[in-house]
N, C-alpha and C positions, 0 to 999 in steps of 0.2 A: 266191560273191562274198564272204561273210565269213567265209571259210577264206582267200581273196585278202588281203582288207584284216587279218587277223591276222596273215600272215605277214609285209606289209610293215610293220607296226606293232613285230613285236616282234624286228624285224631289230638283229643287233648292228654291231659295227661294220661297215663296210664293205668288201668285199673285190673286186679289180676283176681279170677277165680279158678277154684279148688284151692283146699287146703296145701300148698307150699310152702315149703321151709323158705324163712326169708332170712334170717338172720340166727345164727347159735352162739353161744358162750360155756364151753370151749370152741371156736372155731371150726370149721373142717381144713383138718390136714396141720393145726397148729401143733407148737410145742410148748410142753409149759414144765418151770421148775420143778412145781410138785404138782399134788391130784387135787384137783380142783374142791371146792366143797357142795358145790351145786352143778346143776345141770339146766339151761336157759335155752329153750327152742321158744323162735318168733315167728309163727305163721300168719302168710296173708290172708287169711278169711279166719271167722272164731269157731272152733271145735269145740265138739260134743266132748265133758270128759268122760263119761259112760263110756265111750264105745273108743278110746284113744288109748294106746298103750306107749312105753318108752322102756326101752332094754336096754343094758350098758353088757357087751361081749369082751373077754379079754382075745388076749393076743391064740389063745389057742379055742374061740370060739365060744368058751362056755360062759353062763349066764353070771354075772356079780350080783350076787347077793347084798340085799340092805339096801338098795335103790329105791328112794322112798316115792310115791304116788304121786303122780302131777295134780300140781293146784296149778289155776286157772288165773289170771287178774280178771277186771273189771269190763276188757274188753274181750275175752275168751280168744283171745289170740296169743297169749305169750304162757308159754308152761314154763312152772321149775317144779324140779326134784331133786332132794339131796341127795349127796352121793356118798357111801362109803369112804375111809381112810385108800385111797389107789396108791398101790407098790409101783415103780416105774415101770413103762410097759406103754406096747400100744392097746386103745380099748375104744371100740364100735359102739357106736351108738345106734342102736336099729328102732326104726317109730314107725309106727302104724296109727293114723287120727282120722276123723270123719269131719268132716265139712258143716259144721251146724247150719248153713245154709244153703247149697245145693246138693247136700249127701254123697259127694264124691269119696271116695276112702283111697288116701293116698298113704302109701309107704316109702319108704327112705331111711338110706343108710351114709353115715361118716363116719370120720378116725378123728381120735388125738393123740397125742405121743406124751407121755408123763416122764422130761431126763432130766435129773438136775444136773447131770452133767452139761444140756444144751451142747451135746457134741455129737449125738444119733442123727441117722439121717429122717426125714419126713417120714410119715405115714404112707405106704405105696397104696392104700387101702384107697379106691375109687368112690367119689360120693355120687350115689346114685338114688333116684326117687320115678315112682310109678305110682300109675294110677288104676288102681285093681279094681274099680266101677267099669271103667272104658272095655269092657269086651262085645267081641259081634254079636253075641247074646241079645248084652242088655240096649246094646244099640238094634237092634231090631225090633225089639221087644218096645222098647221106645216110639222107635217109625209106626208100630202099628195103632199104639195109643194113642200118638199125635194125629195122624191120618184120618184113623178113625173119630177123632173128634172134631176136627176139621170139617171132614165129610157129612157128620151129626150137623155142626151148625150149618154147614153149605145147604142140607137139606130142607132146615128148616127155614132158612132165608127166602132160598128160590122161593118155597110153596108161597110164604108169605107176602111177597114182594114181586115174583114174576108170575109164577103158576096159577095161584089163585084168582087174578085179574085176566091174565089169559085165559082161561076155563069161560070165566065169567061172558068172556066177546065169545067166543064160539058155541055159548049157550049150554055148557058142560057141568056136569055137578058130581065133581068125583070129590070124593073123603081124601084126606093126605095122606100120603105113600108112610103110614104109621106103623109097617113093618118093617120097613128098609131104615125107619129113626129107631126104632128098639133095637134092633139090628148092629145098625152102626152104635149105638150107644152101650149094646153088651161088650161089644170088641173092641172099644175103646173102654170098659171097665177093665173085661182083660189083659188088654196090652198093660194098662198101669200094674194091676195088680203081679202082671208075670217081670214087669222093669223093675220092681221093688223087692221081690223075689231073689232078682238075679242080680241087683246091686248089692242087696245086703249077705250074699253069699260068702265073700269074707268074712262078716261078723259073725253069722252062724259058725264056721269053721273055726275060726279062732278065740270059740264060746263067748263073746259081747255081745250077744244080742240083747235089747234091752227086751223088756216084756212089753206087751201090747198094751192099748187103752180097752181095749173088751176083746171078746174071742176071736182068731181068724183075723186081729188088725193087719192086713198086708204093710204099714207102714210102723210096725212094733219095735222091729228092731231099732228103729233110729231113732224113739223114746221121744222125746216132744220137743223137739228140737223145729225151728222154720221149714227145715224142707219135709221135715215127716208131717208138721200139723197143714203146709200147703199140699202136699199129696194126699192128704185125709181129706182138703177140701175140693182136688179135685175131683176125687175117685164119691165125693156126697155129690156132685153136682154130675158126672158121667150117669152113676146111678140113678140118680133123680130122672135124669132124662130118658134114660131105659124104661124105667116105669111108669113115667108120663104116656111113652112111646104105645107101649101094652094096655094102658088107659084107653088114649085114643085109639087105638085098633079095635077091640072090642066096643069101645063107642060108635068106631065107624062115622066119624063124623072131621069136618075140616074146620072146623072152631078156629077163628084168628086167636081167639082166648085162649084158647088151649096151646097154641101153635107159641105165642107169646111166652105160656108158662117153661113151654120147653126150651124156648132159645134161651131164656133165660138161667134154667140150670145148665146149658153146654155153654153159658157165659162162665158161669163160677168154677165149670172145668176147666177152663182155657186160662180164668185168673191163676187158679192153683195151682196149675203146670205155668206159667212165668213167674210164680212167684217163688218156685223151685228150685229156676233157673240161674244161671250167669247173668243174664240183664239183671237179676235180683242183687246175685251177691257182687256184684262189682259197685253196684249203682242204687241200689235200695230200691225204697218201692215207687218213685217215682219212674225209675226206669224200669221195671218190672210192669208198670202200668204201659210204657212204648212199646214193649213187649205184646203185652197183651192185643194193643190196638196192634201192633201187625198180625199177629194171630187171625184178628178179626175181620184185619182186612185180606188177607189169604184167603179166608172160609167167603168171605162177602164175593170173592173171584174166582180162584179155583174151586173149592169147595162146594159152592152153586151149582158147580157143572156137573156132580154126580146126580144132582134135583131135575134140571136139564134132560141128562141121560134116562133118567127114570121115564118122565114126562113123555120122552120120544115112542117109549114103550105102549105106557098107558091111553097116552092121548097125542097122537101122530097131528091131527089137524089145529093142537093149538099151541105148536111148538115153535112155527116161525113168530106170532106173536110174544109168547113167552122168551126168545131169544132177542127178538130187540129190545125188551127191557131188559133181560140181566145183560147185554151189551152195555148198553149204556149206566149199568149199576158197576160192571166190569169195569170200564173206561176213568171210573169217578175211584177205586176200590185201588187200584194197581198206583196210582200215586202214593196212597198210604201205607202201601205194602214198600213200595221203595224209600219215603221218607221215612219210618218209624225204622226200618232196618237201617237205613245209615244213621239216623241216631243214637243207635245201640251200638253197632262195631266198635268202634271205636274202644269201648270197655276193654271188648276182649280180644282187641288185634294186640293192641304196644306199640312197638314200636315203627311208627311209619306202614311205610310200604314194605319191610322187610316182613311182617308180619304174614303180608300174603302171602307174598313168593318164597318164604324160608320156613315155613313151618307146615306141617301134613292140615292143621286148623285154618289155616291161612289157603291153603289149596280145598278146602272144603268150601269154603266159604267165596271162593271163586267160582266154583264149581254152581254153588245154590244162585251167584249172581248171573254167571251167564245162562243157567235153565229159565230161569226167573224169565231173561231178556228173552229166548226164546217162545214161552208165553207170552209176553205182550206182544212180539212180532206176529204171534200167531193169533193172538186176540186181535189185532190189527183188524189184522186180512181179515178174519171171520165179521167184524163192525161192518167193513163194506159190500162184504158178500151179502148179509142180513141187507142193508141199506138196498140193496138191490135184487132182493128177495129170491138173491140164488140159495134158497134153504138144502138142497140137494149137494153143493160143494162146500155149505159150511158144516153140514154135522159131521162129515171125518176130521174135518181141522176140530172142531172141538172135542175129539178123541185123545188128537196129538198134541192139544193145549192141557186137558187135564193130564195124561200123560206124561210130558216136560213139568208139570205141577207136581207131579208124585214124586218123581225123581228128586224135584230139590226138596220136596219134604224128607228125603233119605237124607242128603245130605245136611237139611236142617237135625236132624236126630243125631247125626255122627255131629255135628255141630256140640248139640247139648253134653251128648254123653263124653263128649273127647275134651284134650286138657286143650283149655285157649291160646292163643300164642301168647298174650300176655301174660301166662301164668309159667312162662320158659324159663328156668333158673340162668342167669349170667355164665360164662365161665371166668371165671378169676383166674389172673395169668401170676407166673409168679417171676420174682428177680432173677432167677438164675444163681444167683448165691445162697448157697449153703455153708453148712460148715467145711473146712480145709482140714484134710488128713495130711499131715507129715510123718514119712519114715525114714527110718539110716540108722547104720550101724554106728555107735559110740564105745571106744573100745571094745570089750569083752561083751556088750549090752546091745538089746534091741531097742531104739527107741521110737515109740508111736507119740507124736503131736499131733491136737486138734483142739482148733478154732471153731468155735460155734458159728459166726460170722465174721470174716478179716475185713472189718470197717470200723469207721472210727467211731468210737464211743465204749462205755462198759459192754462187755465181752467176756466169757468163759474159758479158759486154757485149761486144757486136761494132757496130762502129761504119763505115757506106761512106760516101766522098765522091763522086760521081760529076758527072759536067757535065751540065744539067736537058735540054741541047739532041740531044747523042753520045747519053747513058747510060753513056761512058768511065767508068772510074774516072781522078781527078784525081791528076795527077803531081806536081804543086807543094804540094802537104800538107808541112808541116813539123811540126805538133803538133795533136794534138785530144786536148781534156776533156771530162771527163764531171764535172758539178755535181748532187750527189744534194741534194736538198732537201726535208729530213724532214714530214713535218702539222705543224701549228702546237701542237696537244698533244701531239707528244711531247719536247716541249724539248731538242730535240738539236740541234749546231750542220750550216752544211752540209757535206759533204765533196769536194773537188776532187781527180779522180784523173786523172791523166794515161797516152792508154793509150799501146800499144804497138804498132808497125807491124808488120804479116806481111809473111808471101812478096810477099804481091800487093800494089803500089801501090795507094795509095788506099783502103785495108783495114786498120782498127788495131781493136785488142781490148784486153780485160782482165778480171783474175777476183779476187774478192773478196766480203766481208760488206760490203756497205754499205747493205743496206736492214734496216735490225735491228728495227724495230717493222711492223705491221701500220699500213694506214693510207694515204693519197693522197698519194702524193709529186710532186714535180717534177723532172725530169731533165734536165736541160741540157745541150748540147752544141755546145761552142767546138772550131771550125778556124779554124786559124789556115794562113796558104797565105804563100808568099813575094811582100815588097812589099803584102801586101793588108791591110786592116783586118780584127780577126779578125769571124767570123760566126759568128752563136750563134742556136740556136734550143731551146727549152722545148716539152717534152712532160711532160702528166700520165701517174704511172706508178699505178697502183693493185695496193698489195702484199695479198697473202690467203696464209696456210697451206692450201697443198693438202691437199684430202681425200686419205685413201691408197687406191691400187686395192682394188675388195673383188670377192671373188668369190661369183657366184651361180649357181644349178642352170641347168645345159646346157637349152637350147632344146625347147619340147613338139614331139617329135615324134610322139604319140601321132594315133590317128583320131580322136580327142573325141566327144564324147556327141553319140548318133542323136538327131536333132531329138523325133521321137514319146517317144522316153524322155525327155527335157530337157524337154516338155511338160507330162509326168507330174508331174515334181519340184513343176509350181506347185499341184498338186491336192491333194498329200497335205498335212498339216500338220505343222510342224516341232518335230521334237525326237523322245525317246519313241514320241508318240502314234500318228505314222507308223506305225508295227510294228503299231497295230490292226489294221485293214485286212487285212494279210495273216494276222496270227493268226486272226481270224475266219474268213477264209475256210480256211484250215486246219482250223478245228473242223466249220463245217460239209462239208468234201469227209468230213472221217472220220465224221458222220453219217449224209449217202450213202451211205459204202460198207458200213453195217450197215444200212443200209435195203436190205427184199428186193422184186427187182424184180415192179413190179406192172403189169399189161395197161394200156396206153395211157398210163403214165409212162416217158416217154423215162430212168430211171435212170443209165444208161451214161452218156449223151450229157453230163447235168449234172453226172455225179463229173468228166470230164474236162474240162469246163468250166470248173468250180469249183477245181480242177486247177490248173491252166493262167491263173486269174485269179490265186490265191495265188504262184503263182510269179513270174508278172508285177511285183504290189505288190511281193514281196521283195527282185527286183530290179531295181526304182524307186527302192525306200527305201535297199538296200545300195549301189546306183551314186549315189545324192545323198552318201552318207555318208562313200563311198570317198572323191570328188572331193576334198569337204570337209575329208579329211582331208592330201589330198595338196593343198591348196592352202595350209592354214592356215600361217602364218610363223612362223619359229623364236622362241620366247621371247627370243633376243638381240637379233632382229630388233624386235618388239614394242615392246622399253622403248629403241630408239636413239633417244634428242633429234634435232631438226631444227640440224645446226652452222649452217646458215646464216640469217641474220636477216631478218624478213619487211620488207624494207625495200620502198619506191617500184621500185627497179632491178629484185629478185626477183620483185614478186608483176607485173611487165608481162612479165618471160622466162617467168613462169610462164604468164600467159594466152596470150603467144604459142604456148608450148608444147601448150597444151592446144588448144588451135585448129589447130595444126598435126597434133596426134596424136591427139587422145582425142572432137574435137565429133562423127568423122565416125561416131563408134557411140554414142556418151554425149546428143550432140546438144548446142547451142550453149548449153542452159539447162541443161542437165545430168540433162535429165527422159529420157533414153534411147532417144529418139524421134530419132537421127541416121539418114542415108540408108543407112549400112551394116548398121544392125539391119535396120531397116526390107528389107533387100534381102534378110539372111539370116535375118530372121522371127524373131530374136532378143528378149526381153523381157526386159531390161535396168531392173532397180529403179532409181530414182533416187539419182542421190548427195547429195541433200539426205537420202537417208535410210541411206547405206552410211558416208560420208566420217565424220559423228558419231562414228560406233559405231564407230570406228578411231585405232589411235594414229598419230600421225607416222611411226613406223618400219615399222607394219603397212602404209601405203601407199604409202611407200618400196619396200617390198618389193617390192607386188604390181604397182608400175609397172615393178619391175626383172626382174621372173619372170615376169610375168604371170598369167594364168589356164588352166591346164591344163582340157583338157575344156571349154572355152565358149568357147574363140574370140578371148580374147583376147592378143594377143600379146607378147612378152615386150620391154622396150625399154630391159635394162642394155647390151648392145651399141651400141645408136642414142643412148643421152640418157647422158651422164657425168652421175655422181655429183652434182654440182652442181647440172645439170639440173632431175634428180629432184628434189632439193630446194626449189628455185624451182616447180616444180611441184606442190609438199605444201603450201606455203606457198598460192599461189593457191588450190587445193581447198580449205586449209583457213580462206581470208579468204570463199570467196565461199558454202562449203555445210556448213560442220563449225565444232565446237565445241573448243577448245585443249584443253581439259580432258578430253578422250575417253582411253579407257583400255582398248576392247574390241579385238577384231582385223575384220578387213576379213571381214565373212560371203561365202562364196565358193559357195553350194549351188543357186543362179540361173545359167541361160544368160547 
């Protein structure tokens, strides 16, 4: 666990795989005057354009024609395609691209809005994007091709490296186990061949496959692209070793030459598959190569142990020999497996520690660290068991060593095949201001006003007349004004503009600077109709500078903290001191284990106890700390002023808001005693005593992100920016202090 929370601590920048949309033009959720003339998607890794398609949907779903064919730039990452003459309208963008370098096929959908009015509301249309490689298919299908090649080279190493020198002392001349390496090397053909099968099953389906390089290519579809020419290379080098395997079988012979030839092609499968991978597309082939060397050092430790297991079968008497050297090959192998993996995360965590604990990739990758940790504890024990030639208590622990190895190579596979947490699109929050609808009767006439944005600077007025009785629009309109009517302090005079008629009777507009200060204006609106006296009606306009979209960390999709563990968090005590607990019981299990067993003290039973309760405290204290780490807010975050001012208006949006969103777990007084803890057994401090010890921008945050790992949910999506605001405001009139300076403690369910 604090091998986990190092790695995401000392992450550099961030590096994202699978093909994700990074950036578009038209926007998602924008509006634009008129229809754009092109179409600009930026994706983080470079697509295949063979196998990439791009749809433009109108508002009733169907396809627009004349959407012309993505071209690619230079770095096969940014598409355009022209677009049609667009009527106003809302119109979807749906994409489907492949990853030219780990062949992931991701799809994704947005809106934009085409008004020249700029008087329509946003797009309600949801941007959304998946990754239609990642199924439990192709992720097992995966597991088995990594396993099994894994297991290939482990095979070949033990013989090479323990077995054969063992045999040698006990005077043994057996041939290498060269059915069990064809074996493992056909099932790790197949697993490739069935992963590529079942990733490219979108393409098939939505007729892009490309065609093969010869008949039967299992990598055809994805046409010659990096990850299809490194899965070609490594399903040449799987192969290869299959047929070496069936060589030496029928040869019947244990040739180091031979033994060499084959580790060598289960080399160039292990390259092929990292250079398939994420370490590849985040990091190139440099980190495609740390990749690799973890691979190998995996196989050089766990992998060995299927050679091991063989050996025990075949030749019983030269297995405690064979077992002190891959010990000691183990011991030298397990450092490489953990520094080549912390080299690489970092690629495809993001950000921090949130990486871990807030995304399902982030919890996998927990998951492969603590099995990992479990292996070398258990490779431990087995070094001294060996050391002291208890060979009869060490072969089940190396059952349970290979074992906890199998497992994280599952989760190494859900790894591969699943989107990184790096690769998590932002959520972008938005100001809260739209356009302003005004209605009222004006004599005989209906009239609708609307502001595209009531702030200062050029702006859109759109003005209807319609009949209060029909709902027509009024045909006899001859002129309508618009009377802007500044606040009283800002000493400016008023200004009368006259708009302008559209297409559609009864519909006039116009665009201009005429709200130039901040501040409660009046806006008045004179129709004047033929023969009639004119009608004027006043509405208050209240101008504000819109906050600007800001973006904040993609949604927790992590499992969050087991209740029994999140129980724990309240027993220990905070800071340092936590870390006693488990030191202690560390000193005393190594006590134990130089106490020599005496009749009628259970010894065994308390070293494993004592065991097992240190591990426990460790991680108690390392899962409070991780959390805490991935929750705490960015120092930018931290020192943001509240822009909005704690007036009468804000701090009642504000209680609203809280009542609406926060009493049903916080509870109405703020003591934490709402129906929803209360449901999931949550114990929630109060925020007379959280909100203090927090700046304005630290609870800003934590109402925009939430709480990862406790349940609380994230609500920059649901509450604009303003929102939030108005809701800092009320927290901080009814249970905090203005003056607070510390960050929002997040180490509590």
């Amino acid at each position: 666990m604090a091998l986990a929370l190092w790695t995401g601590l000392g992450a550099p920048a961030p590096a994202r795989a699978h093909a994700e949309l990074l950036a578009s033009d038209p926007a998602a959720n924008s509006t634009l005057p008129e229809g754009p003339e092109r179409l600009i998607l930026t994706f983080t890794e470079a697509i295949d354009p063979g196998t990439s398609r791009v749809r433009l949907l109108d508002a009733r779903g169907s396809v627009v024609g004349g959407v012309g064919q993505p071209r690619l730039d230079e770095s096969g990452t940014i598409a355009t395609a022209t677009l049609p003459a667009l009527e106003p309208g809302v119109y979807t963008v749906d994409y489907q691209v492949t990853s030219a370098v780990d062949g992931h096929i991701t799809s994704g959908i947005f809106a934009f809005l085409v008004d020249p009015t700029g008087t329509q509301p946003a797009p309600a249309v949801s941007s959304e994007t998946d990754s239609l490689s990642a199924t439990p298919e192709s992720t097992a299908a995966r597991w088995v091709g990594l396993a099994a090649t894994l297991a290939l080279a482990g095979i070949v190493l033990f013989w090479l490296v323990s077995g054969r020198p063992a045999l040698a002392t006990a005077g043994r001349d057996l041939a290498a186990p060269w059915t069990a390496i064809a074996l493992a090397g056909l099932v790790a053909t197949a697993g490739m061949v069935a992963y590529l099968a079942l990733a490219a099953r979108p393409l098939v389906d939505a007729g892009q496959a490309r065609p093969g390089w010869f008949p039967l290519d299992p990598a055809g579809p994805f046409g010659s692209t990096q990850f299809a020419n490194a899965m070609r290379l490594a399903l040449l080098g799987a192969g290869a070793a299959t047929l070496l395997g069936l060589a030496g079988r029928l040869r019947r012979q244990a040739d180091a030459a031979w033994l060499v030839a084959t580790l060598a092609a289960t080399v160039v499968a292990l390259a092929g598959t990292s250079a398939a991978g994420h370490a590849a597309a985040g990091g190139g082939m440099l980190f495609a190569a740390l990749d690799l060397l973890h691979l190998l050092g995996v196989a050089t430790w766990l992998g060995t142990l299927v050679g091991l297991l063989l050996l025990v079968v075949r030749a019983r008497d030269a297995c405690a020999a064979a077992l002190r050297r891959h010990s000691r090959v183990a011991m030298a192998a397990a450092p490489v497996v953990v520094i080549s993996g912390v080299a690489n995360s970092p690629l495809v965590l993001g950000d921090t520690a949130r990486g871990l604990v807030a995304s399902e990739y982030g919890n996998l990758l927990l998951a492969k660290v603590l099995l990992f940790a479990a292996a070398i504890g258990i490779g431990a024990a087995n070094y001294f068991l060996v050391r002291r030639d208890a060979l009869r208590l060490a072969l089940p622990l190396v059952g349970m060593e290979l074992g906890a190895g199998a497992l994280a190579v599952v989760a190494a596979a859900g790894l591969v095949t699943g989107q990184p947490a790096a690769g998590r699109a932002p959520v972008v929050t938005s100001s809260g201001m739209g356009a302003t609808h005004l209605y009222a009767t004006a004599g005989d006439s209906a009239v609708h006003a609307a502001v595209n944005l009531p702030a200062p600077g050029e702006q859109r007025y759109q003005v209807s007349v319609t009949d209060p009785g029909t709902g027509e629009y009024r045909t006899d309109v001859q002129r309508v004004f618009l009377v802007f009517q500044p606040p009283a302090a800002a000493e400016l005079a008023d200004e009368r503009v006259q708009l302008e008629p559209s297409a559609t009777p009864g519909l006039w507009g116009a665009s201009g600077a005429y709200t130039a200060v901040v501040g409660e204006w009046r806006l008045e609106v004179v129709v004047r109709r033929r023969g009639e006296l004119d009608e004027t009606v006043s509405f208050p306009l209240e101008v504000n500078v819109p906050l600007p979209p800001q973006q904040v960390p993609p949604p927790d999709t992590g499992i969050g903290v087991p209740l029994p563990l999140a129980a724990l968090w309240t027993i220990l005590p905070a800071g340092w001191p936590a870390w006693i607990p488990a030191i202690g019981l560390l000193a005393l299990a190594a006590a134990l284990f130089r106490m020599p067993a005496c009749a009628g003290v259970p010894v065994r039973v308390l070293r494993i106890g004592v065991v097992l309760l240190a591990v426990l405290a460790g991680v108690t204290v390392a899962s409070r700390d991780l959390v805490a780490a991935a929750n705490a807010p960015p120092a930018a975050a931290m020192a943001t002023a509240n822009p909005v001012e704690p007036t009468a208006e804000s701090l009642a949006s504000g209680r609203r808001l809280y009542q609406a969103n926060c009493s049903s777990c916080h509870g109405p007084e703020g003591t934490g005693d709402g129906p929803t803890a209360a449901e999931r057994q949550m114990r929630l401090r109060p925020l007379s005593e959280l909100v203090p010890a927090a700046t304005d921008g630290a609870l800003a945050y934590r109402i925009a992100v939430g709480t990862t790992g406790t349940g609380m949910p994230p609500f920059g999506a649901t509450l604009s920016e303003n929102d939030r605001w108005d809701l800092v405001n009320y927290l901080r009139a009814e249970w905090g202090d203005a003056g607070a300076t510390g960050s929002l403690r997040t180490d509590e369910p």
